[in-house]
C-alpha positions as CSV (number, residue, x, y, z in Angstrom):
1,X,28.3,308.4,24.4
2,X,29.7,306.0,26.7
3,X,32.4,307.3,28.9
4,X,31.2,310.9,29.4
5,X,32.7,311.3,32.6
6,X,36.1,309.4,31.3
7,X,37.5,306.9,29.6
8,X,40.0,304.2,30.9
9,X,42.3,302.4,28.5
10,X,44.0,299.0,29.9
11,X,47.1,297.4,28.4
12,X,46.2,294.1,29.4
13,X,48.0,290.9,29.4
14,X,46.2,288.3,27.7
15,X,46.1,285.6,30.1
16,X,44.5,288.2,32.9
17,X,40.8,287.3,32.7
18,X,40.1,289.4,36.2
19,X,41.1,292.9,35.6
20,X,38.1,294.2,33.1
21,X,35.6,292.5,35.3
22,X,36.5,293.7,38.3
23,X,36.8,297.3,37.3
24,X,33.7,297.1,35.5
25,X,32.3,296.2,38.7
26,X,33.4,299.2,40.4
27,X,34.1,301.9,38.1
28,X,31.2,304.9,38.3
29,X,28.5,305.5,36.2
30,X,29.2,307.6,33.5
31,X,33.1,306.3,32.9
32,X,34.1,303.2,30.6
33,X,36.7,300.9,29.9
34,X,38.4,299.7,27.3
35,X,41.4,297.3,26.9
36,X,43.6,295.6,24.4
37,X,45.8,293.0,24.9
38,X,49.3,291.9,24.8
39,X,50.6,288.0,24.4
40,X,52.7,286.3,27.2
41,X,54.6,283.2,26.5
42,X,56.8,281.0,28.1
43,X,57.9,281.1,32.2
44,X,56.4,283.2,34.4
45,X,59.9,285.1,35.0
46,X,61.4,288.2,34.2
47,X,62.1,287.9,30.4
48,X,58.7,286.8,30.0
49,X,57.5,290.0,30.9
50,X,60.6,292.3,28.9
51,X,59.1,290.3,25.9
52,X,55.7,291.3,26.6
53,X,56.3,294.9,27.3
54,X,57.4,295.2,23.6
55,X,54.2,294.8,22.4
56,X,53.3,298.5,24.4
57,X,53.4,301.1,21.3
58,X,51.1,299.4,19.4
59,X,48.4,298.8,22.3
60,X,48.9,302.5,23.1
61,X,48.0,303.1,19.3
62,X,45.0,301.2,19.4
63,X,43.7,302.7,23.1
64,X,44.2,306.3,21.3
65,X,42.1,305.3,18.5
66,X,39.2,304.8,21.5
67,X,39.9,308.4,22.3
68,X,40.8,307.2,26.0
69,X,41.6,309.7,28.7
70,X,44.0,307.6,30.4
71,X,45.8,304.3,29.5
72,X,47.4,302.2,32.5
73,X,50.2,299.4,32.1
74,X,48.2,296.9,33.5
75,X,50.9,294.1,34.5
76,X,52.4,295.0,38.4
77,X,55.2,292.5,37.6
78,X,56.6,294.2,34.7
79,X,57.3,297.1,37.0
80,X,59.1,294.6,39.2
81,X,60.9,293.3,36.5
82,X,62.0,296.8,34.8
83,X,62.1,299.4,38.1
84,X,61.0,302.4,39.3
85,X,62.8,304.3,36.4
86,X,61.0,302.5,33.8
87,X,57.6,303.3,35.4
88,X,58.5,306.9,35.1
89,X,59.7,306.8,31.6
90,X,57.0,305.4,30.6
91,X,54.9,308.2,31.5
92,X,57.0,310.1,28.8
93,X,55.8,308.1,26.1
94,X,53.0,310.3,25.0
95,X,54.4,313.8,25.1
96,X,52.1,316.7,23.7
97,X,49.1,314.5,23.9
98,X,45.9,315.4,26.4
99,X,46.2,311.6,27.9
100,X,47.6,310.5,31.2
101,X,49.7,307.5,31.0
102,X,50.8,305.5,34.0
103,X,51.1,301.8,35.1
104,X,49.8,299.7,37.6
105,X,52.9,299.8,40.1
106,X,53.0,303.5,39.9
107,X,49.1,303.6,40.6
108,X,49.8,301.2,43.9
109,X,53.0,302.8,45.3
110,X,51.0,306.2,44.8
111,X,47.8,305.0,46.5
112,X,49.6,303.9,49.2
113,X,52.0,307.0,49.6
114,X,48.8,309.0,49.6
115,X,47.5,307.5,53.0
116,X,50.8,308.6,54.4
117,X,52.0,305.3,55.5
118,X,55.9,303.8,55.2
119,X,55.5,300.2,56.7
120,X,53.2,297.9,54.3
121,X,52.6,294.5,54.4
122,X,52.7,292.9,51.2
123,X,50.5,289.7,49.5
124,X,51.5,288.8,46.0
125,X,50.5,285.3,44.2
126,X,54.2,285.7,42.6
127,X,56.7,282.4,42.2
128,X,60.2,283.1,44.2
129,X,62.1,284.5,40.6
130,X,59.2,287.5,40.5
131,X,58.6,287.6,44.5
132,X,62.4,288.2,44.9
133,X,61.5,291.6,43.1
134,X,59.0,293.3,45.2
135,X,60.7,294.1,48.4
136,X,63.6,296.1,46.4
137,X,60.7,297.8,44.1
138,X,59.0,299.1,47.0
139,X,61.9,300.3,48.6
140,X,62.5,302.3,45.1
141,X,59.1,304.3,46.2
142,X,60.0,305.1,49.9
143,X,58.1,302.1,50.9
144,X,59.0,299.8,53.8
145,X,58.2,295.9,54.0
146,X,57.5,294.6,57.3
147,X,55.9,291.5,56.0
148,X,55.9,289.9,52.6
149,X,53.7,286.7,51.9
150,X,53.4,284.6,48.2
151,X,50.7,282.1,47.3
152,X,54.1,280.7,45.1
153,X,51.8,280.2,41.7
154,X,54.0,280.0,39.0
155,X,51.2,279.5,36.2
156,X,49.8,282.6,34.5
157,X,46.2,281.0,34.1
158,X,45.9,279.5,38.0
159,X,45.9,283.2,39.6
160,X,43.0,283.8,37.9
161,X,41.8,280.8,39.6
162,X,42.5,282.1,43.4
163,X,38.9,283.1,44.9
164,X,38.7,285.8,46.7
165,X,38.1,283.7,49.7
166,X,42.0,282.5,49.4
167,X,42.7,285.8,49.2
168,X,41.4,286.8,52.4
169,X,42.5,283.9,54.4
170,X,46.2,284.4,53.3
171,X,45.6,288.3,54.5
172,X,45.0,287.0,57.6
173,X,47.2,284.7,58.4
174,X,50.5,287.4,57.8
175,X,52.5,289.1,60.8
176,X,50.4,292.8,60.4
177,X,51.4,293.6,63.5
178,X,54.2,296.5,62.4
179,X,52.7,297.5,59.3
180,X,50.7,300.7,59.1
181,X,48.7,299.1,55.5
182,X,48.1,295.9,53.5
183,X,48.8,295.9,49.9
184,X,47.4,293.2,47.7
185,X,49.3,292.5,44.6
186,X,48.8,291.7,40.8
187,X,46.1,292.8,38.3
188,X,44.4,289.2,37.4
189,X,44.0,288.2,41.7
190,X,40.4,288.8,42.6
191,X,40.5,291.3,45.4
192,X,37.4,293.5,45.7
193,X,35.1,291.8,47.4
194,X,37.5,291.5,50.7
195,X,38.7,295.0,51.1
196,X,36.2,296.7,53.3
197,X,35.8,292.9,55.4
198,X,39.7,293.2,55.8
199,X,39.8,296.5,56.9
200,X,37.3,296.1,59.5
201,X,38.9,293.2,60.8
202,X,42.8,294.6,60.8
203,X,42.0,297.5,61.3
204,X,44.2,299.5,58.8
205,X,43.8,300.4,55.1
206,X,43.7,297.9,52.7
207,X,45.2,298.4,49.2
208,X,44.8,296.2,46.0
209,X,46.6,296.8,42.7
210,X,43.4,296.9,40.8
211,X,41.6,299.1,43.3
212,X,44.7,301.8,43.2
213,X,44.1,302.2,39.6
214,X,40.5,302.4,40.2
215,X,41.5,305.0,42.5
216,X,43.8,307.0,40.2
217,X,41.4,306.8,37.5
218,X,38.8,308.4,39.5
219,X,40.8,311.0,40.9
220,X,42.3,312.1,37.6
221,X,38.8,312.7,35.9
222,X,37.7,314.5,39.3
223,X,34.8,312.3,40.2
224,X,33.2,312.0,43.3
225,X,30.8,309.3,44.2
226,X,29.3,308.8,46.9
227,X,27.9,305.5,45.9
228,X,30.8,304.1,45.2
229,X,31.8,300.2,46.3
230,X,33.6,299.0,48.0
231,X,33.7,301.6,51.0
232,X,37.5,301.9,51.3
233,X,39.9,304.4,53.3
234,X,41.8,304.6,50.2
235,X,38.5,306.1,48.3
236,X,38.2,308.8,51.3
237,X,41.8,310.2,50.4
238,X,40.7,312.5,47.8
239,X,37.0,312.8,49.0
240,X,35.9,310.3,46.4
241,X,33.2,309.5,49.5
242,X,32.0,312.3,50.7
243,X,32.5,313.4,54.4
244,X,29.2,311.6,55.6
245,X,30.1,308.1,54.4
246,X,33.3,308.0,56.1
247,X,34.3,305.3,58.5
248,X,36.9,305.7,60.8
């Protein structure tokens, strides 16, 4: 059987081409993924996503015909867009059943809370009407923003475009200097391959959207791996890496 250790359902957008690879990249032997997908039309902006987000029961439907052990929200956005009282509702929506429901916000702001930091620095590839939601969303969580950068990309497809290259140069070139963490937004910007050179190079933890769910997933089902990639802080929190591999 595939997923003997656990099975990860994704709620998808269906313009996000980077999420399933890049988890499948990372996630440990012995788990799976599965995804469906939900259609996003029209300007990248807040009704955009309140349309999509309708289209959440019957995903959930299908991911529990997979016999998943957790299903994720997997637009950060949407969480923008709808607040901190939405992400917790929706945990709601499955009452009585053996599955753990969360989002991709709620996995972030808990990965980051979980390395006990306040002041976070903040990349997002969000246009100005979606960027102008993430300070205020943060703050929801107990979260402070010291600095808060956009690649201003206002086309669904092009963020699946950015190479992870971009994404490490416009880490770089933000004001770090009060913030205790970087966080990385958006489930469809490819992140993974510059965590661990970011965090030897700043110095502090760095956090993507896609590797807190990783990181939630993993936690959840109890796994510990000690080969797992990449070597992160966020991955020591919970002794996902043993005691031996740890840097820092």
């Amino acid at each position: 059987m595939y997923g003997w250790r656990g099975k990860l359902g994704l709620l998808v957008p269906a313009n996000n081409t980077v999420i399933e690879p890049e988890l499948g990249r990372i996630l440990p032997m012995g788990t799976a993924l599965f995804s469906t997908r939900m259609i996003v039309e029209g300007a990248f902006d807040a009704q955009a996503l309140h349309r999509m987000e309708t289209q959440t029961s019957r995903g959930t439907e299908e991911l529990l015909m997979s016999q998943v052990d957790m299903i994720a929200y997997s637009c950060m956005s949407t969480s923008l867009a709808k607040g901190k009282q939405w992400d917790e509702s929706f945990q709601e929506r499955l009452p009585g059943k053996l599955v753990r429901i969360t989002t991709a916000a709620q996995c972030t702001t808990s990965a980051l809370l979980s390395l006990n930091i306040k002041n976070v620095a903040i990349l997002t590839p969000y246009p100005a009407a979606i960027q102008s939601l993430v300070a205020p969303y943060f703050q929801e969580w107990g979260l402070n923003p010291v600095s808060l950068e956009s690649l201003d990309i206002d086309d669904y497809h092009a963020v699946t475009r950015v190479t992870p290259e971009s994404v490490y140069r416009a880490v770089k070139s933000m004001d770090i200097k009060d913030a205790e963490a970087v966080c990385i937004l958006a489930t469809d910007l490819r992140t993974i391959e510059v965590i661990t050179p970011l965090e030897d190079d700043l110095g502090i933890p760095v956090v993507s959207t896609n590797l807190a769910m990783c990181w939630s997933f993993i936690k959840n089902m109890g796994i510990r791996d000690p080969q797992f990639k990449p070597d992160c802080r966020l991955m020591r929190v919970d002794h996902i890496l043993p005691k031996c591999m740890r840097r820092g």
